[in-house]
PyMOL Python script that loads the backbone (N, CA, C, O; Angstrom):
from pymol import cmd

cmd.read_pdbstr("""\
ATOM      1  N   UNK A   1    -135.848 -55.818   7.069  1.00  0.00           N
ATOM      2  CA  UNK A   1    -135.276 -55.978   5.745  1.00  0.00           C
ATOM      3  C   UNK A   1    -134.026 -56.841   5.863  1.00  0.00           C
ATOM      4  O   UNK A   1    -133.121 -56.715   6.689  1.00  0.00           O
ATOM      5  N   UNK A   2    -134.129 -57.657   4.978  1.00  0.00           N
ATOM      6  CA  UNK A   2    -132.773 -58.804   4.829  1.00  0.00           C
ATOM      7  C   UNK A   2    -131.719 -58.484   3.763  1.00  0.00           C
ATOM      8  O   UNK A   2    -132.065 -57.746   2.840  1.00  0.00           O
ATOM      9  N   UNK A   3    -130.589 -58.918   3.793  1.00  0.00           N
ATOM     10  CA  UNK A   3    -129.520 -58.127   2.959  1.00  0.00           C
ATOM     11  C   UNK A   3    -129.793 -58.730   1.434  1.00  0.00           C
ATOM     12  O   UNK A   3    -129.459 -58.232   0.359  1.00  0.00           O
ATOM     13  N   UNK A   4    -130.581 -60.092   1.723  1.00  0.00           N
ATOM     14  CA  UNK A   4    -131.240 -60.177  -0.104  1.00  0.00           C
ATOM     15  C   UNK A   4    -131.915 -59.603  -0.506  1.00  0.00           C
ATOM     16  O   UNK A   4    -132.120 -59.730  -1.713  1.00  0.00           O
ATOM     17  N   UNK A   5    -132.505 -58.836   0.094  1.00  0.00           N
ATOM     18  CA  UNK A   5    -133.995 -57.480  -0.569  1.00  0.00           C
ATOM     19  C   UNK A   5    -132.962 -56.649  -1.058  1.00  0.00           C
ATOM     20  O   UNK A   5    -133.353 -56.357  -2.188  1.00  0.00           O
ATOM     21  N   UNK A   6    -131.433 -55.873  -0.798  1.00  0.00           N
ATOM     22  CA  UNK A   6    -130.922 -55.464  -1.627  1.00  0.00           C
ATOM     23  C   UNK A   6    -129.290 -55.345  -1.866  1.00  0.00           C
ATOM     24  O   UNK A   6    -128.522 -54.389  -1.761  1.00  0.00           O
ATOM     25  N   UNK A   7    -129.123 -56.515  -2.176  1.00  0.00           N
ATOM     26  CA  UNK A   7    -127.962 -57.195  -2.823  1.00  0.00           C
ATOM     27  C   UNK A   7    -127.990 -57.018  -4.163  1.00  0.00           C
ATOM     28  O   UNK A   7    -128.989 -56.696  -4.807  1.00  0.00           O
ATOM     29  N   UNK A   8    -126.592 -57.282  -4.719  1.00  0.00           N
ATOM     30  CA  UNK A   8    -126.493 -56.919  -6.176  1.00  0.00           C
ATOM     31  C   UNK A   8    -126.724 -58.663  -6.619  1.00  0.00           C
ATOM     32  O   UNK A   8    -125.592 -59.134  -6.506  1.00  0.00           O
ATOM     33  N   UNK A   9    -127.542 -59.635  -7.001  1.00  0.00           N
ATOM     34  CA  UNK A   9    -127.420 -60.679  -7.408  1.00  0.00           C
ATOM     35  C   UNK A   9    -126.483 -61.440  -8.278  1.00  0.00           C
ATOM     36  O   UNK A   9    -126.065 -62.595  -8.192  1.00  0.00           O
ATOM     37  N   UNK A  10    -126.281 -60.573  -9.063  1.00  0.00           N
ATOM     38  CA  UNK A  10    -125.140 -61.287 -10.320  1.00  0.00           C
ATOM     39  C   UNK A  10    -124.076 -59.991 -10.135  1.00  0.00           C
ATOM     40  O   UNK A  10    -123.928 -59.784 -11.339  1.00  0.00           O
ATOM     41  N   UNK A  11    -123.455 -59.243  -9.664  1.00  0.00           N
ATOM     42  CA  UNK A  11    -122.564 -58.613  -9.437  1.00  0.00           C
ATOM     43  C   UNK A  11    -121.379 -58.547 -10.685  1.00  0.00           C
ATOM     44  O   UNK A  11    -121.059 -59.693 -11.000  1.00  0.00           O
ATOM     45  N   UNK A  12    -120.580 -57.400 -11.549  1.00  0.00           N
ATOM     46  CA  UNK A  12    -119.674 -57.634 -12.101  1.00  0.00           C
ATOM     47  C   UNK A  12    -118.458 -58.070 -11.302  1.00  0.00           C
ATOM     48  O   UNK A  12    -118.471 -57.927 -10.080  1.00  0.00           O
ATOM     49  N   UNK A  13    -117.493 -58.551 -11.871  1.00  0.00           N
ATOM     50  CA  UNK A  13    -116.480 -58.948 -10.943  1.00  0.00           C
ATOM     51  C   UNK A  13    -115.034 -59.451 -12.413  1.00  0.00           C
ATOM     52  O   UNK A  13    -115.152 -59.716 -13.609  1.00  0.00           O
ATOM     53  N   UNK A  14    -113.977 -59.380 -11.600  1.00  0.00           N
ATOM     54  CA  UNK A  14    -112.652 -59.518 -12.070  1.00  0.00           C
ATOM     55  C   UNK A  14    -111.861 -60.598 -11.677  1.00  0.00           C
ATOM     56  O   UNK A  14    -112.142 -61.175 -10.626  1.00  0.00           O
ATOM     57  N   UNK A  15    -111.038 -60.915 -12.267  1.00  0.00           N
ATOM     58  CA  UNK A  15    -110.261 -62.354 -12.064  1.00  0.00           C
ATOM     59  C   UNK A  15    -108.736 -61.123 -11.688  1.00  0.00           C
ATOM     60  O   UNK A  15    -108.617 -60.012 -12.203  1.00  0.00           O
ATOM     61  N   UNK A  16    -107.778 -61.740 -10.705  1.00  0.00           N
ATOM     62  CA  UNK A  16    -106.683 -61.464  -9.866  1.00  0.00           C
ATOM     63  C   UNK A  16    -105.541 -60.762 -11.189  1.00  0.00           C
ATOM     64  O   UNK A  16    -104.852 -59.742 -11.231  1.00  0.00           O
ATOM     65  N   UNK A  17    -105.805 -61.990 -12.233  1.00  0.00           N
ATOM     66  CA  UNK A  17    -104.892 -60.652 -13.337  1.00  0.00           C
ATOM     67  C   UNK A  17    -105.336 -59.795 -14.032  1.00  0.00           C
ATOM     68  O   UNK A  17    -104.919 -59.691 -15.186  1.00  0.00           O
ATOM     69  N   UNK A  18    -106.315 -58.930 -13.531  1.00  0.00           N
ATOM     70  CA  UNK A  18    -107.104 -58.280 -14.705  1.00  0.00           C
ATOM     71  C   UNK A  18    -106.823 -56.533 -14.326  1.00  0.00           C
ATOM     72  O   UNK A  18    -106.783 -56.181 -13.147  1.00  0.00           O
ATOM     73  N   UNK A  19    -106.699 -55.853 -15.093  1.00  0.00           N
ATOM     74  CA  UNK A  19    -105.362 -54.398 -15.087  1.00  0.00           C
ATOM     75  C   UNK A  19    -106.637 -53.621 -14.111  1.00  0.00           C
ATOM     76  O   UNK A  19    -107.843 -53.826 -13.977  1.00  0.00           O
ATOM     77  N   UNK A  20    -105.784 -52.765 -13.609  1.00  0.00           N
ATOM     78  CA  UNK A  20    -106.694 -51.851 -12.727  1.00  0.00           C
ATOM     79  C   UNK A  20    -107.682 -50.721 -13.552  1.00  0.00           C
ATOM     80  O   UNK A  20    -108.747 -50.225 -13.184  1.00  0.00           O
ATOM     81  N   UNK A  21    -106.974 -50.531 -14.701  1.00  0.00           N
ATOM     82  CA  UNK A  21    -108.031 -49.917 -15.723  1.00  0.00           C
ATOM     83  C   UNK A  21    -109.022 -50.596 -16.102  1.00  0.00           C
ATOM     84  O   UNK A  21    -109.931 -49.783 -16.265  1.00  0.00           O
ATOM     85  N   UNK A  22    -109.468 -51.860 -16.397  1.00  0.00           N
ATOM     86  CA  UNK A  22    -110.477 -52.609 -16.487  1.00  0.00           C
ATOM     87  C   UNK A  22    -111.667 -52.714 -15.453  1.00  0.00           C
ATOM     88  O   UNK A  22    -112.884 -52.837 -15.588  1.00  0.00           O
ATOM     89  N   UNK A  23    -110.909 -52.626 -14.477  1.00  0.00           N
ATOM     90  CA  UNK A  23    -111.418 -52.550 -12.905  1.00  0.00           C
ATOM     91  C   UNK A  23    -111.942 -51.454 -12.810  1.00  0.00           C
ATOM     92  O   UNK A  23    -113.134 -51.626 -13.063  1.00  0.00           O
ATOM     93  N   UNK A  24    -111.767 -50.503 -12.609  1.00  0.00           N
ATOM     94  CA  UNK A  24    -112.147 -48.903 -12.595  1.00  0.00           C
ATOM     95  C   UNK A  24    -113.462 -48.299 -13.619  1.00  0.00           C
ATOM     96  O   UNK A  24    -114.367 -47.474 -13.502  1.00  0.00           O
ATOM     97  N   UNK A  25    -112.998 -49.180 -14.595  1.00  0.00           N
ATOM     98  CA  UNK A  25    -114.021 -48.569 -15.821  1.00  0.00           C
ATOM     99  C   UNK A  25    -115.293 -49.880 -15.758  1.00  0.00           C
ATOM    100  O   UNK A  25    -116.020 -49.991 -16.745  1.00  0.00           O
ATOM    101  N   UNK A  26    -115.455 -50.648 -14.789  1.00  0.00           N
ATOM    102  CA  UNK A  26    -116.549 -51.734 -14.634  1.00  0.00           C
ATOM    103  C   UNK A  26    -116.639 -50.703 -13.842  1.00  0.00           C
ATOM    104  O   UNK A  26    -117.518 -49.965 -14.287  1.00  0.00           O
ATOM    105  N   UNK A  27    -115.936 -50.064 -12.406  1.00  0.00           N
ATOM    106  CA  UNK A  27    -116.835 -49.552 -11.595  1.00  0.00           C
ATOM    107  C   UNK A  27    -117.588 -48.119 -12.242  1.00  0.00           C
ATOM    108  O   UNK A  27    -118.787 -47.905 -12.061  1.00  0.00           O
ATOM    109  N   UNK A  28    -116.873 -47.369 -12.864  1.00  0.00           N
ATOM    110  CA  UNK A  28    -118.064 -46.743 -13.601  1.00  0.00           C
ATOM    111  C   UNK A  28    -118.782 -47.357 -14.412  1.00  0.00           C
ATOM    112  O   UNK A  28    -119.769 -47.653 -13.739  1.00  0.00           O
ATOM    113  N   UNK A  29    -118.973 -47.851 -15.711  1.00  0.00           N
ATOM    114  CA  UNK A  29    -120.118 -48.750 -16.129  1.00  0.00           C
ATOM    115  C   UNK A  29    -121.596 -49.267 -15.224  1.00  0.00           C
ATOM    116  O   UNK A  29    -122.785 -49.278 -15.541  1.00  0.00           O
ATOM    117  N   UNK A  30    -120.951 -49.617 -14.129  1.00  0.00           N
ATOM    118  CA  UNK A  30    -121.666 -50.143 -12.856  1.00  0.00           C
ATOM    119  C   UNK A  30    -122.184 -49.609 -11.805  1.00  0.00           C
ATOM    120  O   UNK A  30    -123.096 -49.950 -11.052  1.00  0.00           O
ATOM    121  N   UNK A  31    -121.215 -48.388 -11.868  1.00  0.00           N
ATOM    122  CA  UNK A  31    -121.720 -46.913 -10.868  1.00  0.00           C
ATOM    123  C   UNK A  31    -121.516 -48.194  -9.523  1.00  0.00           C
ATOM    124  O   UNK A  31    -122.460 -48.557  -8.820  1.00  0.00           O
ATOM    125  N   UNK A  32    -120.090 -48.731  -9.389  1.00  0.00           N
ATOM    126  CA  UNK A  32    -119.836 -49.073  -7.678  1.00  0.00           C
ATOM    127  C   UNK A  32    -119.286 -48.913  -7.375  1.00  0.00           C
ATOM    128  O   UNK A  32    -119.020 -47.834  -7.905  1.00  0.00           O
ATOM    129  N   UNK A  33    -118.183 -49.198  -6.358  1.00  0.00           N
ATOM    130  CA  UNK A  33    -117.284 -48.605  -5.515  1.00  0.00           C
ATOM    131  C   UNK A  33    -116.354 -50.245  -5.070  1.00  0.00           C
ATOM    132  O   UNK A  33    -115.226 -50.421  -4.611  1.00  0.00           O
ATOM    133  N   UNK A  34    -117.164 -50.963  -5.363  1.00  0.00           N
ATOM    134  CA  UNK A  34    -116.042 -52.555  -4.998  1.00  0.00           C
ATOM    135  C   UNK A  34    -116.772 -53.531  -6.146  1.00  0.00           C
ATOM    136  O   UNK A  34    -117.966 -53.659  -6.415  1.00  0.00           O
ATOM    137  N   UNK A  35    -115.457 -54.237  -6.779  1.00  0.00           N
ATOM    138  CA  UNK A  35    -115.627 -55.088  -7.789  1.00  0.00           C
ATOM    139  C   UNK A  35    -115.384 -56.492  -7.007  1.00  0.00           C
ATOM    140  O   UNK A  35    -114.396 -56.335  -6.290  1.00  0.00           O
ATOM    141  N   UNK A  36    -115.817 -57.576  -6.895  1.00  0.00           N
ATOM    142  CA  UNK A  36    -115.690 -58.854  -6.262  1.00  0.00           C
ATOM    143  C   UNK A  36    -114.345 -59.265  -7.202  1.00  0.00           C
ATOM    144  O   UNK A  36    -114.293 -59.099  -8.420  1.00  0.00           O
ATOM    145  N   UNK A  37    -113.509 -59.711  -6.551  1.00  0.00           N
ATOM    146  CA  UNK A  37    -112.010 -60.901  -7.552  1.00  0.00           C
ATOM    147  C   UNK A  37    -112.531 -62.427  -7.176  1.00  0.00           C
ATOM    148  O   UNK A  37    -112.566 -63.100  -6.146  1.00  0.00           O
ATOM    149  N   UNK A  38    -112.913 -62.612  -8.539  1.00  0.00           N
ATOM    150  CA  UNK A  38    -113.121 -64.365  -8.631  1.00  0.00           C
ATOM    151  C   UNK A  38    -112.090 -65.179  -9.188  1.00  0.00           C
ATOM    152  O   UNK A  38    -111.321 -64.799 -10.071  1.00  0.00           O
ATOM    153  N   UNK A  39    -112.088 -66.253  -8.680  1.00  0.00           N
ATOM    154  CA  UNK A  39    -110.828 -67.123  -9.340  1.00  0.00           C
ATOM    155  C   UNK A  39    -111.269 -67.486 -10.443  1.00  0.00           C
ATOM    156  O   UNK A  39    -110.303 -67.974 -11.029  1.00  0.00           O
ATOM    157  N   UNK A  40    -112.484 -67.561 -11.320  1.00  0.00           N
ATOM    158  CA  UNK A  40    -112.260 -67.709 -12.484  1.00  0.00           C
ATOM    159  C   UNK A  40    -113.282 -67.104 -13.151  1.00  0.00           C
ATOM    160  O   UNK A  40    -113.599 -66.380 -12.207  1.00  0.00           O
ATOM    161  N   UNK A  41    -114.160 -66.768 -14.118  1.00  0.00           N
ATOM    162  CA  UNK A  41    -114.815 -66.799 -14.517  1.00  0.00           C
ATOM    163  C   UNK A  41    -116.150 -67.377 -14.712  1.00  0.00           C
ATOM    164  O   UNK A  41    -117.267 -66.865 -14.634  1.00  0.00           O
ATOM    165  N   UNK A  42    -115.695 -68.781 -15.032  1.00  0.00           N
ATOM    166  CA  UNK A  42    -116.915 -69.752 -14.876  1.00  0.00           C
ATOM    167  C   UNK A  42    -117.330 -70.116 -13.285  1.00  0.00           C
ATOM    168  O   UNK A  42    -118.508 -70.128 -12.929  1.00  0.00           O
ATOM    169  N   UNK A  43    -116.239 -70.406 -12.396  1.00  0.00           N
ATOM    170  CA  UNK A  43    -117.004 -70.908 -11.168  1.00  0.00           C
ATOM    171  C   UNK A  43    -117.345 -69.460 -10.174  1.00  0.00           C
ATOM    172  O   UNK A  43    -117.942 -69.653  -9.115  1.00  0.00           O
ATOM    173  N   UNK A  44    -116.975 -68.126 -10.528  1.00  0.00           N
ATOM    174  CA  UNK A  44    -116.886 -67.131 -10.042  1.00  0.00           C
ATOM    175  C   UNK A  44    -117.081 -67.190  -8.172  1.00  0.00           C
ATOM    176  O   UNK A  44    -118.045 -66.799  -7.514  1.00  0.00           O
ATOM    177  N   UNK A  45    -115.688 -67.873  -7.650  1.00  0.00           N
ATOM    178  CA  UNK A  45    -115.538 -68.370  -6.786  1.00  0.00           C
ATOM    179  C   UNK A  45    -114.995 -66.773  -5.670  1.00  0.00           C
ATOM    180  O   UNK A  45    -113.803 -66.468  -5.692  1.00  0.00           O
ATOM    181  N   UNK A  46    -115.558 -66.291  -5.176  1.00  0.00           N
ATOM    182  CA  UNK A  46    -114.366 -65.056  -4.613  1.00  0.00           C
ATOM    183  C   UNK A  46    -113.840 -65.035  -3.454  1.00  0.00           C
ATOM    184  O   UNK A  46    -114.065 -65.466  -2.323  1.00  0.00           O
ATOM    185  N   UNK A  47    -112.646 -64.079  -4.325  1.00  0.00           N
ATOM    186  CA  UNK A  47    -111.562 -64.467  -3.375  1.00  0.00           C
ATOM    187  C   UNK A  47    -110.472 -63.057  -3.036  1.00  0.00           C
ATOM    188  O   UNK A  47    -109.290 -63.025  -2.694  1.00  0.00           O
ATOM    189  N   UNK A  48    -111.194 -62.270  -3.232  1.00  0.00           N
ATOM    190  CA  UNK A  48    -111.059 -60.847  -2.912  1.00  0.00           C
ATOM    191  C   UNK A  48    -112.156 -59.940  -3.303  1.00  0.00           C
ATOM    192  O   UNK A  48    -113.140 -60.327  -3.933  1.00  0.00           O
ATOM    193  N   UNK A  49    -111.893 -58.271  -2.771  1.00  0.00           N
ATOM    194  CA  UNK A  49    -112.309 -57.184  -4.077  1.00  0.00           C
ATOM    195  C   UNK A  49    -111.630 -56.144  -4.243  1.00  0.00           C
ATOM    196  O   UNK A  49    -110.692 -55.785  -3.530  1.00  0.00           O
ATOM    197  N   UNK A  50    -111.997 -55.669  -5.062  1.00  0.00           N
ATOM    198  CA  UNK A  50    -110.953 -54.396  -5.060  1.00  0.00           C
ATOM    199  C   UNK A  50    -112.331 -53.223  -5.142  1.00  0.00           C
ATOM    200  O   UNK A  50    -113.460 -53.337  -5.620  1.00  0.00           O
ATOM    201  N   UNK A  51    -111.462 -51.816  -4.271  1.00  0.00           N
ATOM    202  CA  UNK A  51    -112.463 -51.442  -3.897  1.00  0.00           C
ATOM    203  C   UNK A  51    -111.705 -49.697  -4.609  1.00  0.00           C
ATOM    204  O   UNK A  51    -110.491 -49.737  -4.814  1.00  0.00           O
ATOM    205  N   UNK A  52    -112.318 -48.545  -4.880  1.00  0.00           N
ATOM    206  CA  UNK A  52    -112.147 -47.373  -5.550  1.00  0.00           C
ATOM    207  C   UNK A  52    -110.924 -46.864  -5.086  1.00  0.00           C
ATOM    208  O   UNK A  52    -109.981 -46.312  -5.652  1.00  0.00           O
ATOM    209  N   UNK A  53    -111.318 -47.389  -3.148  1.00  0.00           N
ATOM    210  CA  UNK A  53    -110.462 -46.558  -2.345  1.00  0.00           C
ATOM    211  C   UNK A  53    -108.867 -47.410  -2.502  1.00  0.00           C
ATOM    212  O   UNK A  53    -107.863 -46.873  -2.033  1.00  0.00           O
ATOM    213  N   UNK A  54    -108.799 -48.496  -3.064  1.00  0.00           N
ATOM    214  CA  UNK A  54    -107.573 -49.174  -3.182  1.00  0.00           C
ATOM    215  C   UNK A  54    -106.967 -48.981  -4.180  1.00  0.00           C
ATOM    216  O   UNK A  54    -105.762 -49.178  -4.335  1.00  0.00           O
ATOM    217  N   UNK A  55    -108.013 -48.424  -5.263  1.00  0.00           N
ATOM    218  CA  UNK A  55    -106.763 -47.997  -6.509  1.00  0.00           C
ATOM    219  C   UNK A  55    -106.208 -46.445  -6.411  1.00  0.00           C
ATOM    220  O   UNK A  55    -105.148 -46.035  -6.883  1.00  0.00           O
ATOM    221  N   UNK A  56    -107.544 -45.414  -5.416  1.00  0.00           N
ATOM    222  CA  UNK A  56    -106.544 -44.399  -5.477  1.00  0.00           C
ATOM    223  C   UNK A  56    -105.544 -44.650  -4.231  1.00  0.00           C
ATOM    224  O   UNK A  56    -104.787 -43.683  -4.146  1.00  0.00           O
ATOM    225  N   UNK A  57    -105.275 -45.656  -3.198  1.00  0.00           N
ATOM    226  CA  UNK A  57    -104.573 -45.108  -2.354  1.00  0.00           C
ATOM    227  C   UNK A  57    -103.098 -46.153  -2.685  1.00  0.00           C
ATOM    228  O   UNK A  57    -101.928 -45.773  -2.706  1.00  0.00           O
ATOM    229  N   UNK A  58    -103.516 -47.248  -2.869  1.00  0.00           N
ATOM    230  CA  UNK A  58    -102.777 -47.909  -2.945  1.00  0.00           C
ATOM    231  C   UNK A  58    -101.850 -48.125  -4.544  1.00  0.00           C
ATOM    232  O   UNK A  58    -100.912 -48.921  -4.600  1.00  0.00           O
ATOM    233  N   UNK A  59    -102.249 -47.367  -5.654  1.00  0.00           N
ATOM    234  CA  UNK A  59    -101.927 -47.048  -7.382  1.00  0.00           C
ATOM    235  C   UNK A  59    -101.587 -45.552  -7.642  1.00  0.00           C
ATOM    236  O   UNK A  59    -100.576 -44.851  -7.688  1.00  0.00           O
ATOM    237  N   UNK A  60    -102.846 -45.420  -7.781  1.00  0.00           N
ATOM    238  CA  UNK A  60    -102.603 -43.716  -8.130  1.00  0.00           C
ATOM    239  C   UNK A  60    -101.840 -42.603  -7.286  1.00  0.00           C
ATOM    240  O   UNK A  60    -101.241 -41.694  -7.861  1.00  0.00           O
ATOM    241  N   UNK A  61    -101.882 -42.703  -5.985  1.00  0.00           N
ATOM    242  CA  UNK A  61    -101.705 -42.032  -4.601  1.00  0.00           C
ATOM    243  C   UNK A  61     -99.797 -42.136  -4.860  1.00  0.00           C
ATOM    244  O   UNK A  61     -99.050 -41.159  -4.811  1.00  0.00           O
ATOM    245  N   UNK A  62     -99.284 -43.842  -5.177  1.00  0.00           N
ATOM    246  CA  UNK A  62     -98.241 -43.918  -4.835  1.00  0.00           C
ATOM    247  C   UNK A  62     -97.640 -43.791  -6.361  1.00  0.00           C
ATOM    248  O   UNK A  62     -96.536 -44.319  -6.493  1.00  0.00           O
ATOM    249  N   UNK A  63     -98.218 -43.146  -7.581  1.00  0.00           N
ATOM    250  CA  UNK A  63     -97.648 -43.055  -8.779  1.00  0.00           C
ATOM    251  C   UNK A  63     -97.495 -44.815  -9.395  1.00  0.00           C
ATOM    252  O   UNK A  63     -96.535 -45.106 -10.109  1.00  0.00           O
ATOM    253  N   UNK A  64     -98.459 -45.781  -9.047  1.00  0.00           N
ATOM    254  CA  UNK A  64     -97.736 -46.845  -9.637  1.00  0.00           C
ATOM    255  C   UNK A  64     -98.556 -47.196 -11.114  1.00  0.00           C
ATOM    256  O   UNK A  64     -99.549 -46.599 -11.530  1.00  0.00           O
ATOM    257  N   UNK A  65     -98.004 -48.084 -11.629  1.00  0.00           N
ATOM    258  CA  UNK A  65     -98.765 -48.266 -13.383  1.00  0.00           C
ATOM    259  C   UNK A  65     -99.783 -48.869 -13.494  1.00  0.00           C
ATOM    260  O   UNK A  65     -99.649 -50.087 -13.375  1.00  0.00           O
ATOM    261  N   UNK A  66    -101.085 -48.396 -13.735  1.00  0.00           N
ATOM    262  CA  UNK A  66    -102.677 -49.195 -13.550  1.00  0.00           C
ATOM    263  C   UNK A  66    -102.742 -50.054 -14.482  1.00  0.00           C
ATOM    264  O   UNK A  66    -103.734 -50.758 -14.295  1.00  0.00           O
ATOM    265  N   UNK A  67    -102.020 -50.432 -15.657  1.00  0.00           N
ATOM    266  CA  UNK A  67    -102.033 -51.404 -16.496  1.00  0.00           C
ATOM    267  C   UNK A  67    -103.040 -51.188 -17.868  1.00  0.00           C
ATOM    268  O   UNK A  67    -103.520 -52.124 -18.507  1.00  0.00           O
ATOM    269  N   UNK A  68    -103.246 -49.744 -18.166  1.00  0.00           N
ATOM    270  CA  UNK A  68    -103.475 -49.038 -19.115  1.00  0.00           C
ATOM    271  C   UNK A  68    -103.005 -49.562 -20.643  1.00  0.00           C
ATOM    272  O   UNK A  68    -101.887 -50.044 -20.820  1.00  0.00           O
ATOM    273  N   UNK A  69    -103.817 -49.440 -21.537  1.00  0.00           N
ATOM    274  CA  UNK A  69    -103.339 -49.848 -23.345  1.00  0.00           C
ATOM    275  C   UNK A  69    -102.877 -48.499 -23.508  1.00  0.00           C
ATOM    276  O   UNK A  69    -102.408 -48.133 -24.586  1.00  0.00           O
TER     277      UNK A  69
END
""", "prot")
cmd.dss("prot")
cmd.show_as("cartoon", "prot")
cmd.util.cbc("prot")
cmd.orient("prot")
């Protein structure tokens, strides 16, 4: 088995300013655990991800502001 038999093909994903609440609530919507960071939208070039374990350890863990309305 090759990692294209089960890859996510079109994957959701986030651009570098986009609030960690946005982020979080794609990964439920999506039921995943890492969102790809693209530099833009249209060329969805990536260039990070952010992953479940980074918003609780590195946000929530240290009390910081997820960028909530």
């Amino acid at each position: 088995m090759k990692v294209k038999d089960v890859m996510t093909a079109d994957p959701a994903c986030c651009s570098a300013d986009s609030n960690l609440q946005e982020v979080a609530k794609l990964m439920v919507d999506c039921d995943c655990g890492e969102i790809p960071v693209v530099d833009s939208k249209e060329t969805k070039k990536p260039i990070g991800v952010v992953t479940d374990r980074d918003i609780v350890v590195r946000a929530v863990a240290e009390d910081k502001e997820c960028g909530g309305t």
